[in-house]
N, C-alpha and C positions, 0 to 999 in steps of 0.2 A: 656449581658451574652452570653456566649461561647455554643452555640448547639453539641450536640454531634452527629454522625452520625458512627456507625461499623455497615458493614453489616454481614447477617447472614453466617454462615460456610457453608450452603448450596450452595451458590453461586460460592464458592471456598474455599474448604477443607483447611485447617489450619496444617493437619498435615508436619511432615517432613520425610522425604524417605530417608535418609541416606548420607549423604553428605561425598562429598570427593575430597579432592585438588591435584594438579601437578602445576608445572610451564607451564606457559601461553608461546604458540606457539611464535615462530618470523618468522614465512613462513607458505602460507595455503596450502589445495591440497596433490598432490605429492601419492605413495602409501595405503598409511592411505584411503585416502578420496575414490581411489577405492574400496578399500575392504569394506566400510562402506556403500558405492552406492550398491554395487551387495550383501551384508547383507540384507541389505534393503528389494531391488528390490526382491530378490528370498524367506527371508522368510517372507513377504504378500503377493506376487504374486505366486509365486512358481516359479522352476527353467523353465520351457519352457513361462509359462504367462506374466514371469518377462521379459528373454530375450528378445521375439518379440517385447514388451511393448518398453524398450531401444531401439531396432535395430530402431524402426519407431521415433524414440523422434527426434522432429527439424529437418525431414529430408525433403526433398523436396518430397511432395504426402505423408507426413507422419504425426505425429499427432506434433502439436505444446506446447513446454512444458507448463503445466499448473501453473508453478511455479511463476518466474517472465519476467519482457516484457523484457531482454534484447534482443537486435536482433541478428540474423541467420546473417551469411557470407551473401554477394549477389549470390557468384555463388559456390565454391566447398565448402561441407560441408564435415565432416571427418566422419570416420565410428561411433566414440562416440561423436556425438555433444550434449553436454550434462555432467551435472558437478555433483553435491554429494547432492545438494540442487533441483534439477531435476528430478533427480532418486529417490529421498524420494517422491518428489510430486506424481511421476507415481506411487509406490509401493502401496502409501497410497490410491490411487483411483482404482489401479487395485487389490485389497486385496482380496485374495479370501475367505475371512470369511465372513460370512453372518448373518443378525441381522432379526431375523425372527418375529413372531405373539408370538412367545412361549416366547421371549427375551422380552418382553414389558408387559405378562402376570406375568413371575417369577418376575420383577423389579416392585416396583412402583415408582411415580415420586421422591416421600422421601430419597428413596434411591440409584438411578439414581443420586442423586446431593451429597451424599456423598463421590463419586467416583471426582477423578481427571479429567483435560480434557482430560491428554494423556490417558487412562483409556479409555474413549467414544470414543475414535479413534480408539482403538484397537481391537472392537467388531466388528468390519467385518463393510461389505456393507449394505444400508437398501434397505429392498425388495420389498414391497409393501407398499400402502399407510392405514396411522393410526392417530386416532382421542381419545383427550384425553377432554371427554364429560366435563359439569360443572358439579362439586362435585364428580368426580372418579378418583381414585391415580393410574389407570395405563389405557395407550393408547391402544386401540382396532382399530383391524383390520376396513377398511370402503372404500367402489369400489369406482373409481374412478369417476363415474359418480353423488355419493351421494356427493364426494368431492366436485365437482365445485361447486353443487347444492346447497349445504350448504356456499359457496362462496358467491357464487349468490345471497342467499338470504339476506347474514347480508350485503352486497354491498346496494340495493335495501332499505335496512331498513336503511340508513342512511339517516339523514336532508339533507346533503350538498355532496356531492363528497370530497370537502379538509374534510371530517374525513375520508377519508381512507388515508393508506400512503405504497408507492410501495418503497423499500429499494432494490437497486441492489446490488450484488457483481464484485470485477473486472475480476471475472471467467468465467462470462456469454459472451459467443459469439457476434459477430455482429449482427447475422440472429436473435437469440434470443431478445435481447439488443433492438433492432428496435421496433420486434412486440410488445414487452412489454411497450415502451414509448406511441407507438401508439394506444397499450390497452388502458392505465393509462389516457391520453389526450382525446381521445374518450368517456371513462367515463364519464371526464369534469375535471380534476384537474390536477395540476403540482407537484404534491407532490411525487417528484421521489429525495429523498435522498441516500445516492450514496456511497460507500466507500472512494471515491475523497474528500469528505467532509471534511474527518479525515485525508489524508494523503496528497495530493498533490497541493489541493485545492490552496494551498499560491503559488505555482507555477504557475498554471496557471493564479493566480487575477495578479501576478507581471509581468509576460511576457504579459498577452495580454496589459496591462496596458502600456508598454516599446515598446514592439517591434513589437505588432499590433495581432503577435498568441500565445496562451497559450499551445502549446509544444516545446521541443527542436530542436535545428537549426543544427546538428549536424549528418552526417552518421558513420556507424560501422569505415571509412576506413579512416576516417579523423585522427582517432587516430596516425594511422602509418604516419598523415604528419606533426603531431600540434609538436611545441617548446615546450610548454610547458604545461603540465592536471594538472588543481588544482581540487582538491576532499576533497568536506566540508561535514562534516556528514553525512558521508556515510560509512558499514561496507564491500565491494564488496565484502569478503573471506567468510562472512557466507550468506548476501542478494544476494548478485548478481555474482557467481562466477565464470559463464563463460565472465565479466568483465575481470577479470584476464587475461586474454589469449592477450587482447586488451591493455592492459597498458604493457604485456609483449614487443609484437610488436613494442610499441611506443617507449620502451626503446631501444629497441637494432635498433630501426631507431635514435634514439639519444633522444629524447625528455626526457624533466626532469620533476620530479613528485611533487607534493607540498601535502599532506597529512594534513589536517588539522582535527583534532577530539580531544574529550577530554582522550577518550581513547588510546592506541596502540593495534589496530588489526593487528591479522597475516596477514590479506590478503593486507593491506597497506603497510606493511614492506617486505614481498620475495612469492613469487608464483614457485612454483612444479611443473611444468606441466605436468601432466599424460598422456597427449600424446605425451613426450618426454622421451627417455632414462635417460635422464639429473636429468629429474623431478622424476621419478616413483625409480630411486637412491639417491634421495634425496637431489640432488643438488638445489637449490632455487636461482632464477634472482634474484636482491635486486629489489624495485621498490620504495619506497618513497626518495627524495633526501632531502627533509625539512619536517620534523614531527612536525607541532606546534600542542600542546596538549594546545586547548584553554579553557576557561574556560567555563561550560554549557552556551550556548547562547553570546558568548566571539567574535562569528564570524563576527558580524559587526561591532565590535571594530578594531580589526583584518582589516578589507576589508577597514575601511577608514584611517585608518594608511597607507596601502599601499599605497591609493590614492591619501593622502596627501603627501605622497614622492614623488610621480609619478609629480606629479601637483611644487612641490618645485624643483625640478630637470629639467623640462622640456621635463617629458620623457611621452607625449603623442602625438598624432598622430592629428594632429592640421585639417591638410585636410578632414580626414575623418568627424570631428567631423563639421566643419562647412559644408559640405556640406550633411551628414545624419542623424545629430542628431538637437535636441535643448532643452534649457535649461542648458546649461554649464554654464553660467554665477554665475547662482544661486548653482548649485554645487560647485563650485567655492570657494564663497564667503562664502560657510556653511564649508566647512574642511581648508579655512583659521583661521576659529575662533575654530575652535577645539585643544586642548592642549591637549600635549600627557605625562601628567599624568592620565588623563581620558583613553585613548586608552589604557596605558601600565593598570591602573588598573584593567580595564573593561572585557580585553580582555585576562590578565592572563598570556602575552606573554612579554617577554622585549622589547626594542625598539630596543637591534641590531640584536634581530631575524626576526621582523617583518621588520629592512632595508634589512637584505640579500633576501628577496624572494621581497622585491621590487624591488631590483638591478636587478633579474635574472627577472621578472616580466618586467621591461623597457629595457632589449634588446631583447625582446620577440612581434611578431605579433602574431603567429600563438597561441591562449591561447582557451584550451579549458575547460570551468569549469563545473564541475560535482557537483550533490549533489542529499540530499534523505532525510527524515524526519529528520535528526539533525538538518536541514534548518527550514523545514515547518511544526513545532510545537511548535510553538512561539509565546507569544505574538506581537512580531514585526516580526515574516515571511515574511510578505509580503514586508516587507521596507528593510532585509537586501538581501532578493532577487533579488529586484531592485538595491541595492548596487555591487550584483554579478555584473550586465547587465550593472552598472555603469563604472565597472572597467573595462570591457571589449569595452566597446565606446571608453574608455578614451584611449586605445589601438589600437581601431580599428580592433579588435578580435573577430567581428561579419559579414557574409556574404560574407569568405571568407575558402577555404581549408583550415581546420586541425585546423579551431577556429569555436566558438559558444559556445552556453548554453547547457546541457546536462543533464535537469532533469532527473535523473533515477527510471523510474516507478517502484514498487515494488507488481503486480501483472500481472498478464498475460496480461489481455484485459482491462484495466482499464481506457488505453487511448482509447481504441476504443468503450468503452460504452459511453463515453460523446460525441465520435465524433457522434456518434448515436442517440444522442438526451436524453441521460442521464442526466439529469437537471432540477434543478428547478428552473431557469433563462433562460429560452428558448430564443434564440434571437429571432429577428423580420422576420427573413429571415427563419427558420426553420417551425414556423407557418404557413407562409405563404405557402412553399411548401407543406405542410403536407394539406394546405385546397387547393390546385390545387392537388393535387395528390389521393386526398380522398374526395373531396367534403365535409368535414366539418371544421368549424373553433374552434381550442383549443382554450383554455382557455388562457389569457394572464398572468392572473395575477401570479405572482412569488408564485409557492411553499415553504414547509418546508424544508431546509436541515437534515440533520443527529440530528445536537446541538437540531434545532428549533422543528424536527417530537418527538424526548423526552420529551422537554419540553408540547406537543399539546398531547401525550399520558398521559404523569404524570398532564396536568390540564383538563382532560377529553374534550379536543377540536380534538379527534382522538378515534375513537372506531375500526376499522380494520387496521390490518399491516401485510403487504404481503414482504415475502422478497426472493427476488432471487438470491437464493445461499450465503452463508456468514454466522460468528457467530457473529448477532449482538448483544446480552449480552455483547460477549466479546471482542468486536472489538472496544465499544463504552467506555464512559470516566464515572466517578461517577456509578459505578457498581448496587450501594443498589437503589438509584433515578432511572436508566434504569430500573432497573428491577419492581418495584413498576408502571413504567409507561407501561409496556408491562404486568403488571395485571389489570391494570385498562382498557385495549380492550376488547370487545365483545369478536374476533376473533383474532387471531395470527398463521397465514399461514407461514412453513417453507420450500421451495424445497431447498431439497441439497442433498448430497450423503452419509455422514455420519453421527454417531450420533454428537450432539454436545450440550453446554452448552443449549444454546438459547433455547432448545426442551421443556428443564427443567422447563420454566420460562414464561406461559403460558397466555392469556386473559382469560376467561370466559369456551372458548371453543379453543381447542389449533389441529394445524393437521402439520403433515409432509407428505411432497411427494417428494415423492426419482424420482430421475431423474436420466440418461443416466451419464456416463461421457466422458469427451472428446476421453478418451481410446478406448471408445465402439462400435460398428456397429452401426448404426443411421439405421437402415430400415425403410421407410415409402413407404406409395403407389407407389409411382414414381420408387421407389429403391433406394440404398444407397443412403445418404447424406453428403455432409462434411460442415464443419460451415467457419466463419473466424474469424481472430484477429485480432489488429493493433497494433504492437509492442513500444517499447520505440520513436524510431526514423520516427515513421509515415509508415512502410511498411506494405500493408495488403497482409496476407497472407490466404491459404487453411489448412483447420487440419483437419484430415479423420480418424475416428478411426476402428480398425481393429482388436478389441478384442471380446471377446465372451461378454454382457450383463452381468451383474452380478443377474440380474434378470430378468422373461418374463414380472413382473408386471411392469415394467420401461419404464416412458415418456420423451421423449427427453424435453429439455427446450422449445423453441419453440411450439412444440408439445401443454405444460401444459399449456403455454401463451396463447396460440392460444385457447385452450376448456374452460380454465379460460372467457376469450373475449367473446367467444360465448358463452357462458350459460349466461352470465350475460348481454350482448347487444341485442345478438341475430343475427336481418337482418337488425341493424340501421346502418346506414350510405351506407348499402350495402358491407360490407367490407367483402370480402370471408375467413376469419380467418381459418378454417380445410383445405380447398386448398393452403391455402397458407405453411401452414403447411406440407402441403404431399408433398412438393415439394420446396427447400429454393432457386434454381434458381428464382423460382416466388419473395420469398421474395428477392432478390439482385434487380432484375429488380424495383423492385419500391424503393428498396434503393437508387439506380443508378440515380432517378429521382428525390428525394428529400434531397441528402446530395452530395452538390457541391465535386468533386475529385472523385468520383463513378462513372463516365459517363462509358458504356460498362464494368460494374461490373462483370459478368458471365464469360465474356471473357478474362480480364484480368487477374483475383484472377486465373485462370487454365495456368498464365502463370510460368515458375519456378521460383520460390521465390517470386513471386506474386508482388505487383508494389508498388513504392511509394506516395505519397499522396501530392500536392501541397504544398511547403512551402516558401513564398517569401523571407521573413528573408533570410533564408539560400543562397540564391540569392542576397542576398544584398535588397533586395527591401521590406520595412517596411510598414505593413498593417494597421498602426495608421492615425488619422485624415488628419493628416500635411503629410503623408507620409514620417515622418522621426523618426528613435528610439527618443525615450525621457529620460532625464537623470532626475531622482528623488530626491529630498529633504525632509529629514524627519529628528527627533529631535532621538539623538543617546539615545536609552533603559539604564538605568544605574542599576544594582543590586545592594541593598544594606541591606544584609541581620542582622539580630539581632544575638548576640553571640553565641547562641543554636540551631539558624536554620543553613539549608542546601539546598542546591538547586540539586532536583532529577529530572532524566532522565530517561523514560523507555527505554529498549532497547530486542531486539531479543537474544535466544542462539542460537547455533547453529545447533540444534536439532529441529526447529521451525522454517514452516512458516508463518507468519502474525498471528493468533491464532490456528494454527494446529499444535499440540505436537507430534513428529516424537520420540523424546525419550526424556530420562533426564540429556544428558549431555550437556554440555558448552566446547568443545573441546579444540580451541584452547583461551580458557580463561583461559584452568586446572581446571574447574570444574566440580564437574562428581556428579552425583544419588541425585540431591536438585536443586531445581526452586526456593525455595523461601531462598533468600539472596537477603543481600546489600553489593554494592562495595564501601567501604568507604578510604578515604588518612589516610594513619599512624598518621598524627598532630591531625587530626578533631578525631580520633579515644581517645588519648591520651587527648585532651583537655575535648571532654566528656566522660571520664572514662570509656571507652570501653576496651577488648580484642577481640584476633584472634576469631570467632566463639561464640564470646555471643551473646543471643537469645533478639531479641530486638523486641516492637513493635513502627511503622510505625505512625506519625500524619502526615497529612497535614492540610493547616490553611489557609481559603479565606473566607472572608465577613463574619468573625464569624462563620463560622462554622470546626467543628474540625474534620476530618474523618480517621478511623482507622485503618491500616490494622496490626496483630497480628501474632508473631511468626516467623521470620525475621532472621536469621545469618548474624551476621557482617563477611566480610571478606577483610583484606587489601587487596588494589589495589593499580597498577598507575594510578592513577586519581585526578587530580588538585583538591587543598584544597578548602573546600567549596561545594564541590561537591560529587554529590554519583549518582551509578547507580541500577536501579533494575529489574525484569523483567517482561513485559506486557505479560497475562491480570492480574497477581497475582496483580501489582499494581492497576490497575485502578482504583480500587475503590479511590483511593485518588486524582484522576485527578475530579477538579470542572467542571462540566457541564457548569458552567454562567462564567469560563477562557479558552478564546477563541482568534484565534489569531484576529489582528484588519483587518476587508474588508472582509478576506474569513472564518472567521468564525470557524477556523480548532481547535478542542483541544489542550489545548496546557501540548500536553503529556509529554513536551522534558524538559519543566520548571515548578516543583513545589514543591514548597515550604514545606518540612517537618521538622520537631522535630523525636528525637530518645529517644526511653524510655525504660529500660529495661522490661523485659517481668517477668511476675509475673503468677507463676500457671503453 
């Protein structure tokens, strides 16, 4: 029998805000997206808080955007380095409204949750820290010292260290990021679950598994030399938009563009360039030369089509491959028996669209392939990943200028919290350092990830959950389950800056403590402070903020790590946590010691644009056993849906990032004042007796059980039959918790399975 699971309207308000359609963009950027950045920017900053805010954004001695990790020029930066999705990030952090003692008294949680998230974004900065006791509907003020205390204690009342559970976000600095692991591990546990979990996780299990390290091989400038950028699931025009600038480059150096998505984004079809006359009149570069609109999850169909072409023609690079790689044989032999009515069905694509990009693919070395969650939320991520890294051996498209892999991280620091020891797979060699550098030895045994710390909350094997920085409600997959499992803790610790869903959704005993943000003057004993990041491409850099605090009661991150630590260790191990804190030179110096590519940390990170970070790949030299890339075989995914189902994808508007709602439109999609719709094909819409705008509810369907989401507009799209798209977190509730990709564990947000029913009531 079929369980039924809807969660409550609390979680995520039901109603609808007014909806209204245009024709969908064919170019991103351009004037629009200025005037939309300095809206922004000046009215939550204001006009002087806002400007300085921009002037310092991505500059060198200036603050590093908090948006996503794409990287900075190496050497001249322009006066707006900085895009529309950047300038929303700065606004939203330097907002000069403020959420006070009186904001938390007039609310209670009841009604806090009937409110939207963009709604909780828009009530300014939080000021001081507040605790929302067992059995009281609204959070009270409470000092900072009663805070840890209260830490400290339900820490201390645990059986075990693995019940508590430390959640990063990709927001948290280096200097932060460190002392935090080195809290968590000191405690005695590995239970540092991670945002990587959910987003990029599949990228790194595939690379380090292929080409020896789990980031990209790829710098900014490679772009202006590669033949050819293919770009799989990836939106650059809303996620990542100072991309744009980079694949302009490429183009007018010649290089050709291969666009693969189930969608058509503007940002893949022409780019505006606002810092060009050309752009900001509206002129737009074309940049895709091949648009295959494949089918949700269609892309590893897609990639061994290619390869079987490549492989049937003789158009691979034979030298390379016997002398850097191995396992070709068995590649080989697997996309000889592959038929391409499988590939053409699978993949959604014909078979003479998928030979043209072969063709331009095999007179191509320099190949550099891009991608982002359309990849790695899948159940097979990890394998069509390795099919990327496959195609690119089979070329010889790796460890050379203007070719490599180029996962594109979609947070600021996200690669630089794992490099820091962000994990709960700790290798062998990071312990080790960490008990030479510290005199104690962690914990070996493997942590909870993201999937696994939900499941150890919702079966009561986790009673405290600390998270720094992030909305993990809404970040995370099966909404009604997360949240049941974050009531069933003792304690439920939130540092962040804003309000947000998560605050709502409480253990026992629930607290927030507002922190610094990266905008802000970091003052500590020593004086000023600046943190660091690690961008997409491995460069770490300096971020100094140089705004006024949004409040005096505000603890830098570090800071809170660090008083967390000590209230609750004390003087064990001897580790001077508040020194190290009043001074983050202190903290590099023992980074510098325990995370290889750090050596003269202090001194580097102060040089301009701060330095890059070993990567042998990118050198040609593979950090695998054999020391040579590895070509992978795995059994091709085949969808095969029942007549009534459809296969859903979350996806971003343009008005959001990651779960921060900037506003309510969808720009260049022509949707404007409604989050909650679905993008459905005109057939699939006609075959289940749908129109434009009827209000429909949401099933999805995994291992018997049915989960609900209610209140829904249809609205024709282009988007392959069979498929629909809709937007996270409104969905998540219908992503299963126990569908997971295979190896790394990631949600698999990008593929699930739903029913459409009309809405009644």
């Amino acid at each position: 029998m079929s369980q039924n699971q809807s969660h409550p309207p609390e979680l995520c308000p039901e109603e609808l805000t007014g909806l209204k359609t245009g024709q969908a963009a064919h170019a991103a950027a351009g004037f629009t997206a200025v005037v939309k950045s300095l809206a922004h920017t000046w009215g939550l900053a204001g006009v002087g808080r806002g400007t300085r805010a921009l002037a310092l954004l991505n500059q060198h001695q200036g603050i590093d955007c908090t948006s996503c990790a794409w990287p900075d020029p190496d050497d001249h930066r322009s006066v707006a380095e900085f895009c529309e999705n950047g300038a929303k990030a700065i606004a939203w952090e330097a907002d000069s409204r403020k959420i006070t003692r009186d904001f938390f008294a007039r609310y209670s949680i009841e009604e806090l949750g009937q409110h939207t998230d963009y709604w909780h974004g828009q009530q300014g900065r939080l000021t001081e820290p507040m605790v929302l006791r067992s059995g009281s509907k609204h959070y009270e003020p409470i000092s900072w010292d009663d805070a840890f205390s209260l830490i400290a204690h339900e820490l201390h009342r645990l059986d075990s260290p693995d019940q508590a559970l430390f959640y990063t976000s990709g927001r948290t600095s280096n200097e932060a990021a460190f002392l935090y692991q080195l809290f968590v591990r000191a405690f005695g546990t590995n239970n540092l679950p991670d945002c990587s979990n959910m987003c990029h996780e599949s990228s790194g299990t595939a690379l380090n598994r292929t080409i020896g390290i789990g980031k990209g091989t790829v710098k900014l400038d490679d772009f202006e030399k590669a033949q050819v950028i293919l770009i799989l699931g990836q939106n650059p025009g809303t996620n990542h938009p100072r991309m744009l600038t980079a694949l302009q480059k490429a183009k007018q150096a010649g290089a050709k563009i291969i666009a693969v998505n189930p969608l058509k984004e503007a940002g893949l079809l022409g780019f505006k360039n606002p810092q060009q006359l050309g752009g900001m009149l509206g002129w737009a570069t074309p940049l895709a030369d091949h648009y295959l609109q494949v089918r949700i999850n269609g892309d590893m169909a897609l990639l061994r089509g290619v390869m079987k072409l490549l492989l049937e023609k003789g158009q691979i690079n034979t030298p390379f491959i016997q002398e850097k790689t191995e396992g070709f044989a068995e590649l080989r032999e697997s996309l000889e028996k592959l038929d391409w009515s499988t590939i053409v069905e699978q993949s959604g694509l014909t078979r003479e669209s998928i030979t043209e990009v072969a063709e331009l693919l095999g007179k191509s070395e320099r190949i550099i392939a891009c991608w982002a969650m359309g990849l790695t939320q899948h159940k097979n991520a990890v394998a069509t990943i390795q099919d990327v890294v496959n195609l690119l051996l089979l070329r010889g498209s790796i460890g050379k200028a203007g070719a490599g892999v180029c996962p594109v991280r979609g947070h600021s620091n996200v690669q630089g919290d794992r490099t820091m020891g962000i994990w709960e797979k700790p290798p062998k060699w990071l312990l080790e350092n960490i008990e030479k550098e510290f005199g104690f030895r962690p914990p070996e045994h493997h942590g909870y990830d993201t999937v696994e710390a939900i499941r150890a909350m919702r079966d009561g094997r986790a009673k405290v959950f600390v998270a720094l920085g992030g909305n993990f409600l809404s970040a995370t997959p099966d909404t009604e389950t997360t949240a049941q499992a974050l009531r069933n803790c003792r304690l439920t610790v939130q540092i962040s800056i804003k309000l947000n869903r998560s605050h709502l959704v409480t253990g026992q005993t629930g607290l927030i403590l507002p922190c610094l943000g990266r905008t802000e003057i970091d003052l500590q004993a020593s004086g000023p402070q600046f943190v660091t990041t690690e961008n997409s491409m491995g460069v770490v850099q300096a971020s100094q903020g140089r705004l006024k605090p949004a409040s005096e009661h505000l603890l830098s991150e570090p800071m809170i790590v660090a008083r967390m630590a000590e209230k609750t260790l004390g003087h064990k191990y001897g580790i001077p946590w508040l020194t190290l804190a009043s001074n983050y030179d202190l903290i590099r110096e023992r980074i510098s010691r325990v995370i290889p590519g750090f050596e003269n940390f202090n001194q580097r990170v102060r040089q301009k644009g701060g330095f890059y970070l070993p990567n042998p790949p990118r050198e040609g030299h593979f950090s695998t056993a054999s020391q040579k890339a590895i070509f992978s075989v795995s059994p091709l995914l085949e969808w095969h849906l029942q007549p009534d189902q459809l296969l859903m994808m979350t996806i971003r508007t343009h008005d959001q990032f990651n779960t921060t709602i900037y506003g309510l439109d969808d720009r260049y999609r022509g949707i404007y004042q409604e989050r909650r719709v679905i993008l459905m094909n005109a057939e699939d819409m006609k075959r289940l007796g749908l129109e434009e705008k009827s209000l429909v509810d949401l099933h999805s369907h995994y291992n018997g059980v049915t989960r609900t989401a209610k209140r829904f507009v249809v609205l024709c799209y282009d988007i392959p039959r069979g498929c629909t798209a809709t937007y996270f977190p409104e969905t998540n509730v219908l992503v299963p918790l126990d569908s997971t990709a295979e190896f790394s564990h990631t949600p698999t947000s990008k593929s699930v399975v739903i029913t459409v029913s009309q809405h009644v009531g």
